[in-house]
TIDRENLO-583942 format. One record per residue (C-alpha): residue in one letter; x, y, z; residue number from 1. Coordinates in steps of 0.05 Angstrom, whole numbers, plus 5000, padded with zeros to 4 digits. Layout:
residues N
<r><residu>A</residu><x>X</x><y>Y</y><z>Z</z><num>NUM</num></r>
...
***
This chain:
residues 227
<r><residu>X</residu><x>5000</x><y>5000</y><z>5000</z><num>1</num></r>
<r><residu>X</residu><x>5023</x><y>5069</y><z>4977</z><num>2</num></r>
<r><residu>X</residu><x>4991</x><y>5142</y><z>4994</z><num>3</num></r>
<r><residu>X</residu><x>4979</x><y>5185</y><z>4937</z><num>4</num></r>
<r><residu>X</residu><x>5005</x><y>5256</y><z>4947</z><num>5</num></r>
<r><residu>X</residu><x>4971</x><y>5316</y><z>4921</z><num>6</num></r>
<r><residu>X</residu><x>5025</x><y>5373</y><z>4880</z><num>7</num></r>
<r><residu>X</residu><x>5005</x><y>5412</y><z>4947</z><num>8</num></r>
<r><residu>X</residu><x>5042</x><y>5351</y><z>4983</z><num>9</num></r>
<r><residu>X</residu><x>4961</x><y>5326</y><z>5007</z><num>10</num></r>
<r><residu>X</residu><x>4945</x><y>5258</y><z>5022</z><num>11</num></r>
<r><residu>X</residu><x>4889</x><y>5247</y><z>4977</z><num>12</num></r>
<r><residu>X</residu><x>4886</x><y>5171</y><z>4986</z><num>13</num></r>
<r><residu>X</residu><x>4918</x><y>5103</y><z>4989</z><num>14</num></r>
<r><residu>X</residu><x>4935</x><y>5052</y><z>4927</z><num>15</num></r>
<r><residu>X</residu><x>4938</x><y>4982</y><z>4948</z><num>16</num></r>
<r><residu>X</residu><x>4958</x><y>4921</y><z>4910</z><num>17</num></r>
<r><residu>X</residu><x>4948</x><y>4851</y><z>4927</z><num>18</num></r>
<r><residu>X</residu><x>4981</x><y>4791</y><z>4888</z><num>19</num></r>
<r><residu>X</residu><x>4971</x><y>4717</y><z>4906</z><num>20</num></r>
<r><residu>X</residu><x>5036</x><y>4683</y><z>4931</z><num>21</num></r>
<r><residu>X</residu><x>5003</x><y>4612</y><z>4948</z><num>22</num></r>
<r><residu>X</residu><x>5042</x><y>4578</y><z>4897</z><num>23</num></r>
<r><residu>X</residu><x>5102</x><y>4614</y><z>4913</z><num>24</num></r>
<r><residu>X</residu><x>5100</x><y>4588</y><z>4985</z><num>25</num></r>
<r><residu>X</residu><x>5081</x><y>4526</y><z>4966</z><num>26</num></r>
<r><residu>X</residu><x>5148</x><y>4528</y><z>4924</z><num>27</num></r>
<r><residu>X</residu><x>5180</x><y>4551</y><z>4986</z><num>28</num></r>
<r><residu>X</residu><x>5156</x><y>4490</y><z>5031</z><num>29</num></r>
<r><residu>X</residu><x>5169</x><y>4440</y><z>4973</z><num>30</num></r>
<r><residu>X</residu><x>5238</x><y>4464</y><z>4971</z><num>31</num></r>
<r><residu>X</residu><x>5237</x><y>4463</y><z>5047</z><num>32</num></r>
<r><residu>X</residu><x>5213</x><y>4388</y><z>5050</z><num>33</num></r>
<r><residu>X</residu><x>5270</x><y>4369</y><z>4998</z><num>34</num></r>
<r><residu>X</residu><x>5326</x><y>4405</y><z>5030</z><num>35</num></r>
<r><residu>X</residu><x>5305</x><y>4365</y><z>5099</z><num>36</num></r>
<r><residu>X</residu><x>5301</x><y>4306</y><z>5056</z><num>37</num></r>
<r><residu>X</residu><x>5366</x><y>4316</y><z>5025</z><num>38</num></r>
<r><residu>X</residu><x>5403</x><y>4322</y><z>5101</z><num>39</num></r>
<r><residu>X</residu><x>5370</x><y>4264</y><z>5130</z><num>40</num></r>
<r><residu>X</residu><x>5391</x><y>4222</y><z>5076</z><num>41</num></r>
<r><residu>X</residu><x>5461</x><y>4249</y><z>5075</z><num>42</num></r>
<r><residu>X</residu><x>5460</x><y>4234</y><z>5151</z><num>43</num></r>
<r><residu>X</residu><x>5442</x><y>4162</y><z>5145</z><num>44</num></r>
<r><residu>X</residu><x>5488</x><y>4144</y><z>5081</z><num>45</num></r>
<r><residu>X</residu><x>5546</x><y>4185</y><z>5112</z><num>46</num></r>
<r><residu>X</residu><x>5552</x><y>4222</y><z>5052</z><num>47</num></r>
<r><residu>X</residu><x>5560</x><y>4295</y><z>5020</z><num>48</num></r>
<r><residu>X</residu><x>5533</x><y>4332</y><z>4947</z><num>49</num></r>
<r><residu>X</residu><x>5552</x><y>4375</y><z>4914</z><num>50</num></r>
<r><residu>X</residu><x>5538</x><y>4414</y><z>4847</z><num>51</num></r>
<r><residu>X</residu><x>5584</x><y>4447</y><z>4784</z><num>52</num></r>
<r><residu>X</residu><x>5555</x><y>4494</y><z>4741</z><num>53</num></r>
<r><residu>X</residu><x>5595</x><y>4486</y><z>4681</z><num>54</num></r>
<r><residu>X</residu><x>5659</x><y>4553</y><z>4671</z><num>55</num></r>
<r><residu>X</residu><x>5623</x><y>4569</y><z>4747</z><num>56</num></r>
<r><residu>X</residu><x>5679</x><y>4580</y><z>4792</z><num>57</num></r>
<r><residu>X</residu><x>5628</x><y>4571</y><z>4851</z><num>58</num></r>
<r><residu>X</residu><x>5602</x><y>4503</y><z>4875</z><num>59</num></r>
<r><residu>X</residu><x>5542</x><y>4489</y><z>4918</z><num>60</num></r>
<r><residu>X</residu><x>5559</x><y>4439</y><z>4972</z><num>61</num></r>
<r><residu>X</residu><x>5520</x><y>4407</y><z>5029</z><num>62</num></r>
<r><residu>X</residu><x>5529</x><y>4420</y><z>5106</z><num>63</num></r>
<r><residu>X</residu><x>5551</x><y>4342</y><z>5102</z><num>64</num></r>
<r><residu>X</residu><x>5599</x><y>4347</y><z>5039</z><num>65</num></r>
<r><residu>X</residu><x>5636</x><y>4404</y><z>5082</z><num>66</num></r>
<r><residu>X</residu><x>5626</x><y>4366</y><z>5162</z><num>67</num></r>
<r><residu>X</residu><x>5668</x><y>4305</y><z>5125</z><num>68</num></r>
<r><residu>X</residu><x>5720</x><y>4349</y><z>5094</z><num>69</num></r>
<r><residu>X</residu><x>5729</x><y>4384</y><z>5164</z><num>70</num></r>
<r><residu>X</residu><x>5704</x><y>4450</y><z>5129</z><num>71</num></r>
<r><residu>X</residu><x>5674</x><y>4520</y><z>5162</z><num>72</num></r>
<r><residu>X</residu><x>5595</x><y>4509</y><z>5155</z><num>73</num></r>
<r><residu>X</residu><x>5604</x><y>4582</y><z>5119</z><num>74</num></r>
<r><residu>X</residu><x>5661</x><y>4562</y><z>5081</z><num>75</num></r>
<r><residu>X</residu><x>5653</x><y>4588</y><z>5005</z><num>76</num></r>
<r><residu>X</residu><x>5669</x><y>4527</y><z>4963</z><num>77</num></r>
<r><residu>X</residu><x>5711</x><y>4530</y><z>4898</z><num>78</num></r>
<r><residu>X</residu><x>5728</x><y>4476</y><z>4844</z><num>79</num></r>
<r><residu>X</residu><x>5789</x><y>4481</y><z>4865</z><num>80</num></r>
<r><residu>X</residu><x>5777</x><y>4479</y><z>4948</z><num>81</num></r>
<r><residu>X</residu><x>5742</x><y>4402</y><z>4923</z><num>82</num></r>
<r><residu>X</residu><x>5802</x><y>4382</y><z>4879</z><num>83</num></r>
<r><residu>X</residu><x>5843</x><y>4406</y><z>4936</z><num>84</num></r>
<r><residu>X</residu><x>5813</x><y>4350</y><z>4974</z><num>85</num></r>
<r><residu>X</residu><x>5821</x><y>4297</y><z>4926</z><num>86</num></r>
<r><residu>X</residu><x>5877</x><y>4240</y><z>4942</z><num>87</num></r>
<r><residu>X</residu><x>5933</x><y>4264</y><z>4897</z><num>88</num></r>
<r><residu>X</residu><x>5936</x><y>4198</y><z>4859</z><num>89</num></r>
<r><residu>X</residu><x>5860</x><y>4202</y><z>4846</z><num>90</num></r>
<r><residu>X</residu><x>5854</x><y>4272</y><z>4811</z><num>91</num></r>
<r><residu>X</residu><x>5858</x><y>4253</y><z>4745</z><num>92</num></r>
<r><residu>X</residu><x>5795</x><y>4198</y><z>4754</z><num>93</num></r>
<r><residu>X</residu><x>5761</x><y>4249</y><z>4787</z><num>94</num></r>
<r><residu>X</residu><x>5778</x><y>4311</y><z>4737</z><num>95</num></r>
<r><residu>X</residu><x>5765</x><y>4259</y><z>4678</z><num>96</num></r>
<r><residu>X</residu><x>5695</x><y>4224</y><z>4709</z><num>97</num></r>
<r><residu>X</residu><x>5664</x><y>4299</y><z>4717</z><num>98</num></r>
<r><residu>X</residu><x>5693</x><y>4313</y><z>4640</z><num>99</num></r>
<r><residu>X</residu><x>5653</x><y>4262</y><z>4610</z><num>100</num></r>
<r><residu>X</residu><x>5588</x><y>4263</y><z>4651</z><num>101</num></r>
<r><residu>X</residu><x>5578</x><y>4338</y><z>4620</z><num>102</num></r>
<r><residu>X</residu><x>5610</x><y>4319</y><z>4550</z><num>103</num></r>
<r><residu>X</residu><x>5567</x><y>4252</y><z>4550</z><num>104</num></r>
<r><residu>X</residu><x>5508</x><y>4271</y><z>4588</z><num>105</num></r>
<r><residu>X</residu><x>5510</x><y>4203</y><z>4623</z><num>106</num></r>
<r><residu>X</residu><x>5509</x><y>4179</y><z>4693</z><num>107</num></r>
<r><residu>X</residu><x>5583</x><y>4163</y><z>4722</z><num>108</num></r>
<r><residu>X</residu><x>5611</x><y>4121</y><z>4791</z><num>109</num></r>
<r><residu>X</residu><x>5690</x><y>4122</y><z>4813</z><num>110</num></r>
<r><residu>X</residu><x>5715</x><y>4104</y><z>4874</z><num>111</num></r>
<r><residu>X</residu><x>5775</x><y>4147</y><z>4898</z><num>112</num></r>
<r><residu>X</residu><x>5792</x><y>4185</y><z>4958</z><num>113</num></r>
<r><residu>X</residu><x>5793</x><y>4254</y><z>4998</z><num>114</num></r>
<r><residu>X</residu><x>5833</x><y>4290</y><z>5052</z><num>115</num></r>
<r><residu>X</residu><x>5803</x><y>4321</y><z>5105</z><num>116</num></r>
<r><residu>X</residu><x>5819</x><y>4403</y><z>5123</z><num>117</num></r>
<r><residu>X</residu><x>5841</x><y>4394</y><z>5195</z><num>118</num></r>
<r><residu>X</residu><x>5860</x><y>4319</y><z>5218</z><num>119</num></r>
<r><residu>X</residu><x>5883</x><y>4307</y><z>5150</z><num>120</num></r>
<r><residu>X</residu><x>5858</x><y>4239</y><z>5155</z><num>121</num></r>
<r><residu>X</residu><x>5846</x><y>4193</y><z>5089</z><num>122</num></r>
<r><residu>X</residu><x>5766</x><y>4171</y><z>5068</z><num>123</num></r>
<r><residu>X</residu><x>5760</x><y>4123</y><z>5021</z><num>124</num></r>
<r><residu>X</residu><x>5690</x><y>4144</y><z>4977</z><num>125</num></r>
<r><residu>X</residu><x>5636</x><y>4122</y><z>4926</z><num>126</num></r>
<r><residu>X</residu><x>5628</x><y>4181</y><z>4886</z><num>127</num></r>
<r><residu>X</residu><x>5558</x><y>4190</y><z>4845</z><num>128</num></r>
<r><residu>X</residu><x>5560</x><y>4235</y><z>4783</z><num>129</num></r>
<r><residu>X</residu><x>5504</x><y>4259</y><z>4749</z><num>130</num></r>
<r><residu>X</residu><x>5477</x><y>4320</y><z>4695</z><num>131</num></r>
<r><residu>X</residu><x>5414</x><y>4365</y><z>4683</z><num>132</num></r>
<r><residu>X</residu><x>5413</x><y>4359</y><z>4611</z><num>133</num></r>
<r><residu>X</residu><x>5351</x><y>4407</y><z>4617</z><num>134</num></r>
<r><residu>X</residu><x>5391</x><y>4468</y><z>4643</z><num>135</num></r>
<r><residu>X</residu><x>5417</x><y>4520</y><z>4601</z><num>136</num></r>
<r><residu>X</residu><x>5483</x><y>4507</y><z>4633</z><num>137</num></r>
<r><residu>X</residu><x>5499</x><y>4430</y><z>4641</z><num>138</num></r>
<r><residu>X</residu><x>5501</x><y>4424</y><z>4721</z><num>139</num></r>
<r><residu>X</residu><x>5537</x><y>4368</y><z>4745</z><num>140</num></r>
<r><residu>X</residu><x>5505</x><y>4339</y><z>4810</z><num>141</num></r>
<r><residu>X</residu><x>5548</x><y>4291</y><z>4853</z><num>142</num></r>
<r><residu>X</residu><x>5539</x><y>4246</y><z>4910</z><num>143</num></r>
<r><residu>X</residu><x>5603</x><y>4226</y><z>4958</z><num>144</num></r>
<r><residu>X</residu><x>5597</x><y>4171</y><z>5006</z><num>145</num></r>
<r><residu>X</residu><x>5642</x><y>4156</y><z>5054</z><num>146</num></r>
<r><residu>X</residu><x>5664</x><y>4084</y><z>5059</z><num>147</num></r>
<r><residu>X</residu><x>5709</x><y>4084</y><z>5110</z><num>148</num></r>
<r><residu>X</residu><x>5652</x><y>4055</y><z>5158</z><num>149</num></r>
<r><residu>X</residu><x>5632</x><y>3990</y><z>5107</z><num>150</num></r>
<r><residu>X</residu><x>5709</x><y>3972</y><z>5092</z><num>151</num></r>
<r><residu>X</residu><x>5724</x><y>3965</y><z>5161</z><num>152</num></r>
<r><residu>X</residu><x>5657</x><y>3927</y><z>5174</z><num>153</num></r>
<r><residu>X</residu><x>5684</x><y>3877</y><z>5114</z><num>154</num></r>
<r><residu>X</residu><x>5749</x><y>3879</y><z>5143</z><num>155</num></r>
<r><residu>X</residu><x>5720</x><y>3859</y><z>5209</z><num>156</num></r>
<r><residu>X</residu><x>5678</x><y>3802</y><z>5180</z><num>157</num></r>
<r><residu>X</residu><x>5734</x><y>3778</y><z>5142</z><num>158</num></r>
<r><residu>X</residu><x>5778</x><y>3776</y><z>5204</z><num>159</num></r>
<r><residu>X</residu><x>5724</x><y>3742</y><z>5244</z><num>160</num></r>
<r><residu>X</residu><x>5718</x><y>3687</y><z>5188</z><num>161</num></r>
<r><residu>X</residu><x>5795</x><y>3680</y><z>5181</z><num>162</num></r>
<r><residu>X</residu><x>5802</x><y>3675</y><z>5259</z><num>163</num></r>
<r><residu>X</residu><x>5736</x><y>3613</y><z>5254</z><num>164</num></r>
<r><residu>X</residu><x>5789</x><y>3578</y><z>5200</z><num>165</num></r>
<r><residu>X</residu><x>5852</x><y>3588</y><z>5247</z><num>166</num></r>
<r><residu>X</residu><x>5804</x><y>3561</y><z>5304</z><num>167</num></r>
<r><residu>X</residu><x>5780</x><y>3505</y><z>5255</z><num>168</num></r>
<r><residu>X</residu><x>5846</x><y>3474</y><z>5236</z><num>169</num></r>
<r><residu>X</residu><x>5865</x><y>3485</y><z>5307</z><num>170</num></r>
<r><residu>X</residu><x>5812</x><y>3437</y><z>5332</z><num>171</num></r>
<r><residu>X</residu><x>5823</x><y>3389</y><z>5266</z><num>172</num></r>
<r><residu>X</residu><x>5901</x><y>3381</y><z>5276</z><num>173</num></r>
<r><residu>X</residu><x>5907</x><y>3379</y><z>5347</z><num>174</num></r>
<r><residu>X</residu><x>5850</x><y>3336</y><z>5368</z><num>175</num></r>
<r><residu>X</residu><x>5804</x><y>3310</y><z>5324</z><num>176</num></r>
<r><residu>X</residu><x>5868</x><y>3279</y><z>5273</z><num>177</num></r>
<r><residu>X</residu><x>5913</x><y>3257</y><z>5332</z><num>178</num></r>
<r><residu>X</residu><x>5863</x><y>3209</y><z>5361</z><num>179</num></r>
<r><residu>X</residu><x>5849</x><y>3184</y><z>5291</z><num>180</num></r>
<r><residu>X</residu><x>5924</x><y>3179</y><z>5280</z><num>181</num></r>
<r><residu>X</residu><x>5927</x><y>3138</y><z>5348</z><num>182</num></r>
<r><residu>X</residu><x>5871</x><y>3091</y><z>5323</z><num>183</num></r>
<r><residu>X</residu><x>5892</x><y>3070</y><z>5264</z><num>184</num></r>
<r><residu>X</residu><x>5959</x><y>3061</y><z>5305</z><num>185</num></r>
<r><residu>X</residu><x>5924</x><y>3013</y><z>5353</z><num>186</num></r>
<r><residu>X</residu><x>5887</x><y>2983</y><z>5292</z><num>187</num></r>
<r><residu>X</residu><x>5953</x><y>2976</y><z>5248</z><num>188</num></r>
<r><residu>X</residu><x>5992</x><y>2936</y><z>5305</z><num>189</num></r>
<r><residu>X</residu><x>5942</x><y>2882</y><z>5309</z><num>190</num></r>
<r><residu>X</residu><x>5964</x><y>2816</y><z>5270</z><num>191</num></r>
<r><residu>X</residu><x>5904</x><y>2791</y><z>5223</z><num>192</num></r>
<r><residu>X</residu><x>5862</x><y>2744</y><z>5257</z><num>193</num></r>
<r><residu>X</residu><x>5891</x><y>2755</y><z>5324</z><num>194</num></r>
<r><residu>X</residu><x>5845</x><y>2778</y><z>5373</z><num>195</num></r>
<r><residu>X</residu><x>5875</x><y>2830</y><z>5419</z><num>196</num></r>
<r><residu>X</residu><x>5812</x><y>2865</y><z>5466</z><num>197</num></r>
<r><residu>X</residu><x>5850</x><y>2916</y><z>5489</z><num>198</num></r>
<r><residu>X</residu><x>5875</x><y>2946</y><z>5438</z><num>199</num></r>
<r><residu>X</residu><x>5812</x><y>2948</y><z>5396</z><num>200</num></r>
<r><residu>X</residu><x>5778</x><y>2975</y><z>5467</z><num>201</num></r>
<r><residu>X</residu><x>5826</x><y>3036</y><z>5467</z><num>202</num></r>
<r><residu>X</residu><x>5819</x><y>3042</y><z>5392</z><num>203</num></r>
<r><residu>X</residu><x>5747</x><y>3034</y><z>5401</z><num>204</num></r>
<r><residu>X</residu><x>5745</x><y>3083</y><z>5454</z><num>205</num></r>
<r><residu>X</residu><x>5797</x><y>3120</y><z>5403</z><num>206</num></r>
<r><residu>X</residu><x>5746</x><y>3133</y><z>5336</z><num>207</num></r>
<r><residu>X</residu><x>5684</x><y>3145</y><z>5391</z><num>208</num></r>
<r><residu>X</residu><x>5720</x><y>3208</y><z>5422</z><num>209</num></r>
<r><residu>X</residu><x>5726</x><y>3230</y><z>5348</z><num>210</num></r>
<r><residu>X</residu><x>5660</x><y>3228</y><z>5331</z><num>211</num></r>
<r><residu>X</residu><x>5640</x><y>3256</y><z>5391</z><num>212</num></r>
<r><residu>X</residu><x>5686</x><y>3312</y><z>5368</z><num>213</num></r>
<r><residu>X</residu><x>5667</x><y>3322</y><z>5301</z><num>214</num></r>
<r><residu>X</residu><x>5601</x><y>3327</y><z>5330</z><num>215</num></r>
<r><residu>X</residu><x>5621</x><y>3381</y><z>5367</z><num>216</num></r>
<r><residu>X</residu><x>5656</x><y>3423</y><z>5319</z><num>217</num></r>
<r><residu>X</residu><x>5599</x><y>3423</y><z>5272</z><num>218</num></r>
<r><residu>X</residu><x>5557</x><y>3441</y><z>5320</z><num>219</num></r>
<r><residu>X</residu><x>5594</x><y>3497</y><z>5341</z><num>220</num></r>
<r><residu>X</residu><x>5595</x><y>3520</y><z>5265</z><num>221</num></r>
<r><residu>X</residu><x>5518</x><y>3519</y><z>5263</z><num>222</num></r>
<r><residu>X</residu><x>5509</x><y>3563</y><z>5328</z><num>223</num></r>
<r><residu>X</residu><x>5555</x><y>3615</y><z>5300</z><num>224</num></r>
<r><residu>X</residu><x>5546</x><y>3615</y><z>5222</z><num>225</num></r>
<r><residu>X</residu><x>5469</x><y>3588</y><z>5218</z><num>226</num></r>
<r><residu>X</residu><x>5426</x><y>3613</y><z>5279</z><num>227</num></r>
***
């Protein structure tokens, strides 16, 4: 609302205008929902986006992309600030891979890895490229994941079923084999058809114990592996 002012500097009345804005909020809260979206499934992937306007100095970047590179939450992020980050051996994959998803139009995946600002610890990531063919200016849009979190949970697993072999042939060599060793021992020293109780007792008592701990073993392998 404006006043309208006489050339005698009189109020002579008010102009109002009124323009609808609902689908401008509703804009507004879509982009709200998406952004909160967007950060809650950053937080549960561990990962970080990003966008590149193609010859844009500038790059948008997520509060996540710039938590897992140890970045200011204000920090103004450069093409060359993310390259900065990238493992020295892995620049050229990473250069090349954003090269050819604008040149190509087409989706790309690399795995490589970043340094972070402060710590300068080492990530291993899954990196997502993609483009907006539909823009005036091809935008690339990428996804980085860190990794770090599901290689040492497959290195743990594979430790765990490395230690269950060691723990295996443990239980083979040391008990299970020697008392068949020491049966066929007993069995071996007795002359055909001579009849010697004793020592088909112990060997008896010999290949029963083995069972028993075969029996044993494999059960042990079912508790842990199958239930």
């Amino acid at each position: 609302k404006t006043p309208v002012i006489s050339e005698q500097n009189e109020v002579l009345g008010i102009v109002g205008i009124s323009r609808d804005i609902t689908s401008k909020r509703e804009q507004e809260e879509q982009l709200r929902r998406n952004a909160l979206l967007l950060n809650q499934s950053e937080f549960l992937t561990n990962s970080g986006s990003f966008e590149i306007k193609k010859g844009d100095h500038l790059i948008q970047s997520s509060s996540h992309l710039k938590n897992m590179l140890e970045l200011e939450a204000d920090f103004i992020f450069t093409f060359e600030d993310l390259m900065d980050h990238i493992y020295e051996a892995d620049k050229y994959i990473f250069q090349e891979a954003i090269k050819d998803t604008y040149i190509f139009n087409r989706k790309n995946s690399i795995d490589h890895r970043v340094i972070t600002q402060k710590s300068k610890k080492v990530i291993s990531c899954h990196t997502t490229l993609n483009v907006d063919p539909n823009a005036n200016t091809p935008i690339v849009f990428g996804t980085i994941v860190d990794m770090n979190e599901e290689r040492e949970n497959q290195q743990a697993i594979l430790d765990t079923q490395e230690n269950e072999r060691k723990a295996l042939a443990a239980n083979l060599h040391d008990s299970l084999i020697q008392k068949l060793v020491a049966a066929n021992m007993y069995i071996s020293s007795l002359e055909e058809g001579k009849h010697d109780s004793e020592k088909l007792a112990v060997a008896k008592d010999l290949i029963n114990s083995s069972i028993d701990e075969t029996r044993r073993i494999t059960r042990n392998l079912s508790l842990r592996n199958v239930e």
